[in-house]
VEXDREN-2710 file (C-alpha; in Angstrom, 1 decimal):
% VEXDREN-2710
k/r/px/py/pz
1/UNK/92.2/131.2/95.1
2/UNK/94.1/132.6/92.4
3/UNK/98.1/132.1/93.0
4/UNK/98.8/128.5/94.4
5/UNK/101.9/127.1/95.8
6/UNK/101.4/123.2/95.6
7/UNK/104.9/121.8/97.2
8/UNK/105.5/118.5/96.8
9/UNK/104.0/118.9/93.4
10/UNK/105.7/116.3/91.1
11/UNK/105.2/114.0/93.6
12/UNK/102.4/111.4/93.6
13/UNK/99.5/113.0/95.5
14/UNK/100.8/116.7/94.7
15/UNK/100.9/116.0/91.0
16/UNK/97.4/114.5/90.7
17/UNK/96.4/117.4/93.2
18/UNK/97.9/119.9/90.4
19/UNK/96.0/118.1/87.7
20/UNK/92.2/118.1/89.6
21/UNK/93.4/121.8/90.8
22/UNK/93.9/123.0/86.5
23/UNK/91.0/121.0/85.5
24/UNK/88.5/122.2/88.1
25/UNK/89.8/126.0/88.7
26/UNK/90.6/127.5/85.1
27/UNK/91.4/131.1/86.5
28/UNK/93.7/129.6/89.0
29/UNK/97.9/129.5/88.5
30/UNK/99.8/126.7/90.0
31/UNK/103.1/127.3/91.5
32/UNK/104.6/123.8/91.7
33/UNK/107.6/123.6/94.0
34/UNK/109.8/120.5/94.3
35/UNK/112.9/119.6/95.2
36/UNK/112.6/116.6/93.0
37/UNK/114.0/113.4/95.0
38/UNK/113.8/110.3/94.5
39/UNK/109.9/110.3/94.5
40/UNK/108.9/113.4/92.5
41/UNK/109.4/112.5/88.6
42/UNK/109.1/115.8/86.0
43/UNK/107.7/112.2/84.3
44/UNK/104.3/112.9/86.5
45/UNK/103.8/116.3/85.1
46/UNK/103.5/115.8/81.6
47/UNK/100.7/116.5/79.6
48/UNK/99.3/118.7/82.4
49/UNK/95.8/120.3/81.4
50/UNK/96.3/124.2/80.6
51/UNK/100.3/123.6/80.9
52/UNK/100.3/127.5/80.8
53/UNK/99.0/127.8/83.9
54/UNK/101.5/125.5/85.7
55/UNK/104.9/126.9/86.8
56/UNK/107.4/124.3/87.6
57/UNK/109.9/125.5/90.6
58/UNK/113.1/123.4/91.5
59/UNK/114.2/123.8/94.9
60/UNK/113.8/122.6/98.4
61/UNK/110.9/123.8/100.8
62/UNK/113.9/124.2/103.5
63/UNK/115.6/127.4/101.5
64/UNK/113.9/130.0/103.3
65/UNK/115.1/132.3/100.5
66/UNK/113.8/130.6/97.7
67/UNK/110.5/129.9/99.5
68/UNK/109.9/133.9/100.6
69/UNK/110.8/135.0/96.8
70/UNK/108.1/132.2/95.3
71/UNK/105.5/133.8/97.7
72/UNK/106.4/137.1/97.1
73/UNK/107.2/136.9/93.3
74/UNK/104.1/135.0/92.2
75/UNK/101.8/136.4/95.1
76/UNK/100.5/133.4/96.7
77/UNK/97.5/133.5/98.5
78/UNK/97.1/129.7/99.0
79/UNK/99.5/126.6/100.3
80/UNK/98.6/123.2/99.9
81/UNK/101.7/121.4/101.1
82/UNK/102.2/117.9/100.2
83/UNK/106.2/117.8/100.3
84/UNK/107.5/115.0/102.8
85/UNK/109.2/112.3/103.0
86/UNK/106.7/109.7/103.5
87/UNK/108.2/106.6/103.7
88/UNK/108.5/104.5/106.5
89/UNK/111.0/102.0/105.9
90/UNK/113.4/104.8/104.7
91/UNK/112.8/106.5/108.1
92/UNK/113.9/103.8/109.8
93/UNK/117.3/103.7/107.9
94/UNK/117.6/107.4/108.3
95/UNK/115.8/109.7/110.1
96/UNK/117.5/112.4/110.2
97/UNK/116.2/113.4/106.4
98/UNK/112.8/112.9/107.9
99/UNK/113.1/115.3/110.6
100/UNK/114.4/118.4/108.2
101/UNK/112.1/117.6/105.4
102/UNK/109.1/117.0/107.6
103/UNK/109.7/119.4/110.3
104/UNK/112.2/122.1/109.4
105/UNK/110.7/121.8/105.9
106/UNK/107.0/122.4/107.0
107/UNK/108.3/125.5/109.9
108/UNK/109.9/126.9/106.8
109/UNK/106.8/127.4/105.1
110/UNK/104.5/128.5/107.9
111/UNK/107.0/130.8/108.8
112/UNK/107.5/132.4/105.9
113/UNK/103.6/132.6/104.7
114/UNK/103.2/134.2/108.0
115/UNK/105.5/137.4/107.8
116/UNK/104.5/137.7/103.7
117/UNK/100.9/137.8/104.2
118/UNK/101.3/140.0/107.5
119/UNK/103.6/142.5/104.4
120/UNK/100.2/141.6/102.2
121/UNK/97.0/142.5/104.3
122/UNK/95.3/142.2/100.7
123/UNK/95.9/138.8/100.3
124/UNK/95.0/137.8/103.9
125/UNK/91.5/137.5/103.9
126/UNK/91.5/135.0/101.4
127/UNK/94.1/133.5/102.1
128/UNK/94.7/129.8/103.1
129/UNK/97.5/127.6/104.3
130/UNK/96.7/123.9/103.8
131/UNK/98.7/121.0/105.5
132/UNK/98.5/117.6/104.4
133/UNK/99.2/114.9/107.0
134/UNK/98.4/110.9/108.0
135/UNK/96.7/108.8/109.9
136/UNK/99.7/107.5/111.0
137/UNK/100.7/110.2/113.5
138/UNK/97.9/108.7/115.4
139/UNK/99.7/105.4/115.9
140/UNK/98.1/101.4/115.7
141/UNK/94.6/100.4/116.2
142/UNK/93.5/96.8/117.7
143/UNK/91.4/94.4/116.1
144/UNK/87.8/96.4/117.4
145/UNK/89.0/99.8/118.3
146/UNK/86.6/102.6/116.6
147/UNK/88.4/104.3/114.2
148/UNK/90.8/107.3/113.9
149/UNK/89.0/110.7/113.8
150/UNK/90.4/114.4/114.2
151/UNK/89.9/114.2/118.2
152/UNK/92.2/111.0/118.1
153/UNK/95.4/111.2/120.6
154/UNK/98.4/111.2/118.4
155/UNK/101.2/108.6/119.4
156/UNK/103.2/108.0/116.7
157/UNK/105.4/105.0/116.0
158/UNK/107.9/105.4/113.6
159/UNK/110.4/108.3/112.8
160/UNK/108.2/109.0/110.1
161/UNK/105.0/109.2/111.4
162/UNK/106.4/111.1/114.7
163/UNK/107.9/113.5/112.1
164/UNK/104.3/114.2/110.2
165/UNK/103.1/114.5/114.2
166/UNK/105.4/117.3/114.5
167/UNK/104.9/119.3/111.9
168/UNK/100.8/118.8/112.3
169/UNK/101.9/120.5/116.2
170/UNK/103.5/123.0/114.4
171/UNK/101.0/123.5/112.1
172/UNK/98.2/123.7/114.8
173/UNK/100.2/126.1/116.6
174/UNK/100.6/128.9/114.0
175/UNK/97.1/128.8/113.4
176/UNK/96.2/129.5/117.9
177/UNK/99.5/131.8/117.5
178/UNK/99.5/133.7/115.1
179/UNK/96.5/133.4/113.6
180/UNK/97.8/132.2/109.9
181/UNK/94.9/130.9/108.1
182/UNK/95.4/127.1/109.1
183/UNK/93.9/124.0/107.9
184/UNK/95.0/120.5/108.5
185/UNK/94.1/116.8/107.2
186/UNK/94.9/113.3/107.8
187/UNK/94.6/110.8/105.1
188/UNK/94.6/106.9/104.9
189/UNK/96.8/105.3/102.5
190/UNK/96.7/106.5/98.7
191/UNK/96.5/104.5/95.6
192/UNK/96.3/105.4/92.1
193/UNK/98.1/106.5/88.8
194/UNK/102.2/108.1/89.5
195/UNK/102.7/106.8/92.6
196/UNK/106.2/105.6/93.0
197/UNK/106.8/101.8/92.7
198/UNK/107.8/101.4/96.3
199/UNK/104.8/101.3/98.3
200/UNK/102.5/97.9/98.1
201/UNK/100.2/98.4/95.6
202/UNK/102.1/99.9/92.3
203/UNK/105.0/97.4/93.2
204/UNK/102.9/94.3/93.5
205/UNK/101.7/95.7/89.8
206/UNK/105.0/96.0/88.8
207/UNK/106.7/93.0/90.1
208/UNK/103.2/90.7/88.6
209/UNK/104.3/92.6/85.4
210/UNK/107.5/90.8/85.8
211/UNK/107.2/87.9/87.1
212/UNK/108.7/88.8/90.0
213/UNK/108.1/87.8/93.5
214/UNK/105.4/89.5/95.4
215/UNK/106.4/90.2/98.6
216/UNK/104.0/90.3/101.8
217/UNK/105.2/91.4/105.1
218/UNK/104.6/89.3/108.2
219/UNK/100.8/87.1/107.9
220/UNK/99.7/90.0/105.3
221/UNK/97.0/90.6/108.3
222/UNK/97.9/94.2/108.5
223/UNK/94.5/96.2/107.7
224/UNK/94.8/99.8/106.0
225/UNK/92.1/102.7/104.7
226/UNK/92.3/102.7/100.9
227/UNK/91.8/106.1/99.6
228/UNK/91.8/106.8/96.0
229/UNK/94.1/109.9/94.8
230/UNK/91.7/111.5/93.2
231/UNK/89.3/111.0/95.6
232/UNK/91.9/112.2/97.8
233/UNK/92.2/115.3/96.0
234/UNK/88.7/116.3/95.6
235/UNK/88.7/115.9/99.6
236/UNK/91.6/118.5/99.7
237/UNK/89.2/121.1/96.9
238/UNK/86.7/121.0/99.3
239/UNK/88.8/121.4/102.4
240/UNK/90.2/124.6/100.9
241/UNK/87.0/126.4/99.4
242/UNK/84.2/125.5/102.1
243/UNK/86.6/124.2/105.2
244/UNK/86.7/126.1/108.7
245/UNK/90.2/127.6/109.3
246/UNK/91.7/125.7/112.4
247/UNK/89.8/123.4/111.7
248/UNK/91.8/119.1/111.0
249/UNK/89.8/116.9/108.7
250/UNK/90.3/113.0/108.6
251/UNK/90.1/111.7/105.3
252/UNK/89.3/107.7/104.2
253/UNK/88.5/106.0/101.7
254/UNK/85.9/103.8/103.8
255/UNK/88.2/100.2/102.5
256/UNK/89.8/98.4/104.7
257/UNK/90.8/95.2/104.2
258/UNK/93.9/93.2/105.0
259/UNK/97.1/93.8/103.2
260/UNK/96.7/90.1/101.8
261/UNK/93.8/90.9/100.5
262/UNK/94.6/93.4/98.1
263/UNK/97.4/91.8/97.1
264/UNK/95.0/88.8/96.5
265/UNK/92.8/91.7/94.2
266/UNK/95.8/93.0/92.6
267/UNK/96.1/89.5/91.3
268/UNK/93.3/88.7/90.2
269/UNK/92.6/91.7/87.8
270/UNK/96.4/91.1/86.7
271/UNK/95.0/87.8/85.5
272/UNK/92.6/89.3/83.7
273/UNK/93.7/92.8/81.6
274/UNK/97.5/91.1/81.8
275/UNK/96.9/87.0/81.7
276/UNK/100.8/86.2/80.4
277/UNK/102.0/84.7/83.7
278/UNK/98.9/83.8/85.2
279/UNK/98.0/82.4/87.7
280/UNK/99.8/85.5/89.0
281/UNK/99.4/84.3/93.0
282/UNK/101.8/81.7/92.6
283/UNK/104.7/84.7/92.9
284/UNK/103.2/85.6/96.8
285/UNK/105.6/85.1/99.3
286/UNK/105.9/86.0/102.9
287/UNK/108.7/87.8/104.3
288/UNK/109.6/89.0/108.0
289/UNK/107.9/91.9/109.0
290/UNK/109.6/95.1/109.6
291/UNK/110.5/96.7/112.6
292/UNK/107.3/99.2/114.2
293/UNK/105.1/97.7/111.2
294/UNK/101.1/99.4/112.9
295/UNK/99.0/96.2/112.5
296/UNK/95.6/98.9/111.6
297/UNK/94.8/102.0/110.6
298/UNK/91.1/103.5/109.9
299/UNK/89.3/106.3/109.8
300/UNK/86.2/108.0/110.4
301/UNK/85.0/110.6/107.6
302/UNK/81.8/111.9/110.1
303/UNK/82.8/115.4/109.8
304/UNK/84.1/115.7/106.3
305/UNK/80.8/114.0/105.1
306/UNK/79.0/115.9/107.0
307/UNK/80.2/119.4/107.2
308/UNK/81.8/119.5/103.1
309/UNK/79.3/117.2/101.5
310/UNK/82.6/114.7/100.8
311/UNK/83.0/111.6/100.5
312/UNK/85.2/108.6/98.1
313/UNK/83.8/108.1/95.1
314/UNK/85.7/105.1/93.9
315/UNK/84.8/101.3/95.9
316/UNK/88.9/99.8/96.5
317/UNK/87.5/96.5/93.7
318/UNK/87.0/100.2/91.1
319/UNK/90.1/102.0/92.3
320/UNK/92.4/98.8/91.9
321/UNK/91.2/98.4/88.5
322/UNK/91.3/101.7/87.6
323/UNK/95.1/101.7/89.2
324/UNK/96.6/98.2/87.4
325/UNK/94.9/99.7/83.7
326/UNK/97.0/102.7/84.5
327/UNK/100.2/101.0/85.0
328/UNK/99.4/98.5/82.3
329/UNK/98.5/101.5/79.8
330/UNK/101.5/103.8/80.7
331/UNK/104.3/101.8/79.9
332/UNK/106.9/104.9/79.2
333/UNK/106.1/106.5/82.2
334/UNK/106.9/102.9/84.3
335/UNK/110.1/102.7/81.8
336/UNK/111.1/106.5/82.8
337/UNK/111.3/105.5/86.7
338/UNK/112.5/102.4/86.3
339/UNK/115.8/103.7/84.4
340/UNK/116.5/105.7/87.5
341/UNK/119.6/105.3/89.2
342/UNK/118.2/106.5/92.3
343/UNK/115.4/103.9/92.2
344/UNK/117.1/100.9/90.9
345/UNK/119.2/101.9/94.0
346/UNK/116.7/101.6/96.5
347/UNK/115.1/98.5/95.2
348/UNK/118.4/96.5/95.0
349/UNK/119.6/97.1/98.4
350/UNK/116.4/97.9/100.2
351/UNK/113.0/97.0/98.5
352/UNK/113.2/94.6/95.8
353/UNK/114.4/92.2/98.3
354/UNK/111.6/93.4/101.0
355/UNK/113.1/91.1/104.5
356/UNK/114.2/87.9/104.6
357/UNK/111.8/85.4/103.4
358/UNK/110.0/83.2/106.2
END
């Protein structure tokens, strides 16, 4: 690796990916594209290690333009693409922005690393398109099904997971087509430091912070795979300097516990490193469930572990901790997102009112 396009890069994975990528690969440039909505934050790239390695691109992964002049004017010979929208209550109140994002978006970019590297035989044998998926595309588990792994029939149930299905077909299909350097994972659910407060674990932190109600969908029985970001990241590294080209790697963080339990945990260590509004489970409430809410995902990290060496550093009781001191300790960076209008937007109308309370 020496030129690499991270899209999706001031988002929350993609800019913790750019940090571990600058840290751990001091020859190595980082071309960050990003079209910057409502989830990517210039906010999540400050204080970058080696800023002058880091080269910040506004613009949208569907401008087929843009995208062929970035590869062709910084020479890219890697992809990691993280850009999608990833949300699935916003998929469900329009999908449409799913579909080009996630699909048109991600044919962009295959498309057009295929026809520069085919102009730059030099940068093809070292070359190395990585695309970053879910474990959602392969739909709900039941109480004692095995878990997920990459030989897992996909059967998505939302637009947004049928969207990241799609452009994981896609994906698959330019590597058995045309041969572009290919490599694919699926990931369980990430926690950690940048992520935007509209997913369960940064806006229970948030809304504990406040005083605010804490909102749990359904019984709160759901079960997800918690995987650390960085954890997460270091999974990607190893994917891209010792993974098999074709090859799909699922990627957990072996915690799964109900949703009611973590937002149990998220309490508890709020009572402790925050203890001003404690006991802070007295602001749980239960709301309806949304509409295609999977009851369980989980996966199986066999092949990772076995082939790459990988696997989660972090235990979900040290990643929670680790996640609330964040949030606790980086009050302008929670101040910055908040004074959005974009996010004070979605949380009025949509989120900070999550359903109708049972």
């Amino acid at each position: 690796m020496k030129n690499v396009l991270v899209t999706g890069g001031a988002g929350f994975i993609g800019s913790n990916f750019v940090r571990f990528l600058l840290e751990h690969e001091p020859e190595v440039r980082v071309i960050n594209l990003d079209a910057l909505t409502y989830a990517g934050s210039l906010e999540n790239l400050q204080h970058l290690p080696d800023e002058g390695r880091h080269e910040f691109i506004h613009g949208d992964i569907c401008d087929r333009a843009l995208v062929e002049d970035v590869l062709r004017r910084f020479e890219v010979d890697t992809v990691v693409h993280f850009a999608a929208e990833s949300h699935v209550d916003r998929s469900i109140l329009g999908p449409g922005l799913f579909v080009q994002t996630n699909v048109v978006g991600t044919f962009t970019l295959l498309d057009s690393a295929r026809l520069f590297w085919k102009e730059r035989p030099d940068l093809l044998p070292g070359a190395r398109f990585h695309h970053v998926s879910t474990d959602e595309v392969f739909g709900t588990l039941g109480p004692n099904d095995p878990p997920f792994n990459e030989q897992t029939p996909y059967a998505p149930n939302s637009p947004y997971s049928a969207s990241k299905a799609a452009s994981d077909h896609l994906a698959r299909a330019y590597f058995h087509t045309y041969g572009l350097p290919v490599t694919i994972s699926n990931c369980t659910n990430n926690y950690g430091p940048y992520q935007f407060p509209e997913k369960l674990i940064p806006l229970m932190v948030l809304n504990a912070l406040e005083g605010k109600r804490l909102p749990v969908y359904g019984d709160g029985m759901q079960v997800r795979d918690w995987l650390y970001v960085e954890d997460h990241c270091e999974a990607i590294y190893r994917v891209l300097m010792q993974g098999r080209v074709g090859e799909t790697y699922a990627i957990g963080g072996n915690n799964q516990p109900p949703n009611i339990e973590i937002v149990h945990t998220i309490c508890a260590v709020m009572d402790e490193l925050h203890p001003q509004g404690a006991p802070h489970e007295r602001l749980i409430e239960y709301v309806t469930d949304r509409p295609g809410h999977d009851r369980r995902y989980a996966m199986a990290i066999d092949k990772i572990r076995s082939e790459l060496g990988w696997q989660p550093r972090q235990t979900l009781a040290s990643g929670l901790r680790k996640t609330v001191a964040w949030y606790l300790e980086n009050p302008a960076w929670v101040a910055a997102i908040r004074e959005r209008s974009d996010y004070q937007t979605w949380m009025q109308k949509n989120y900070a009112e999550r359903g109708a309370k049972k």
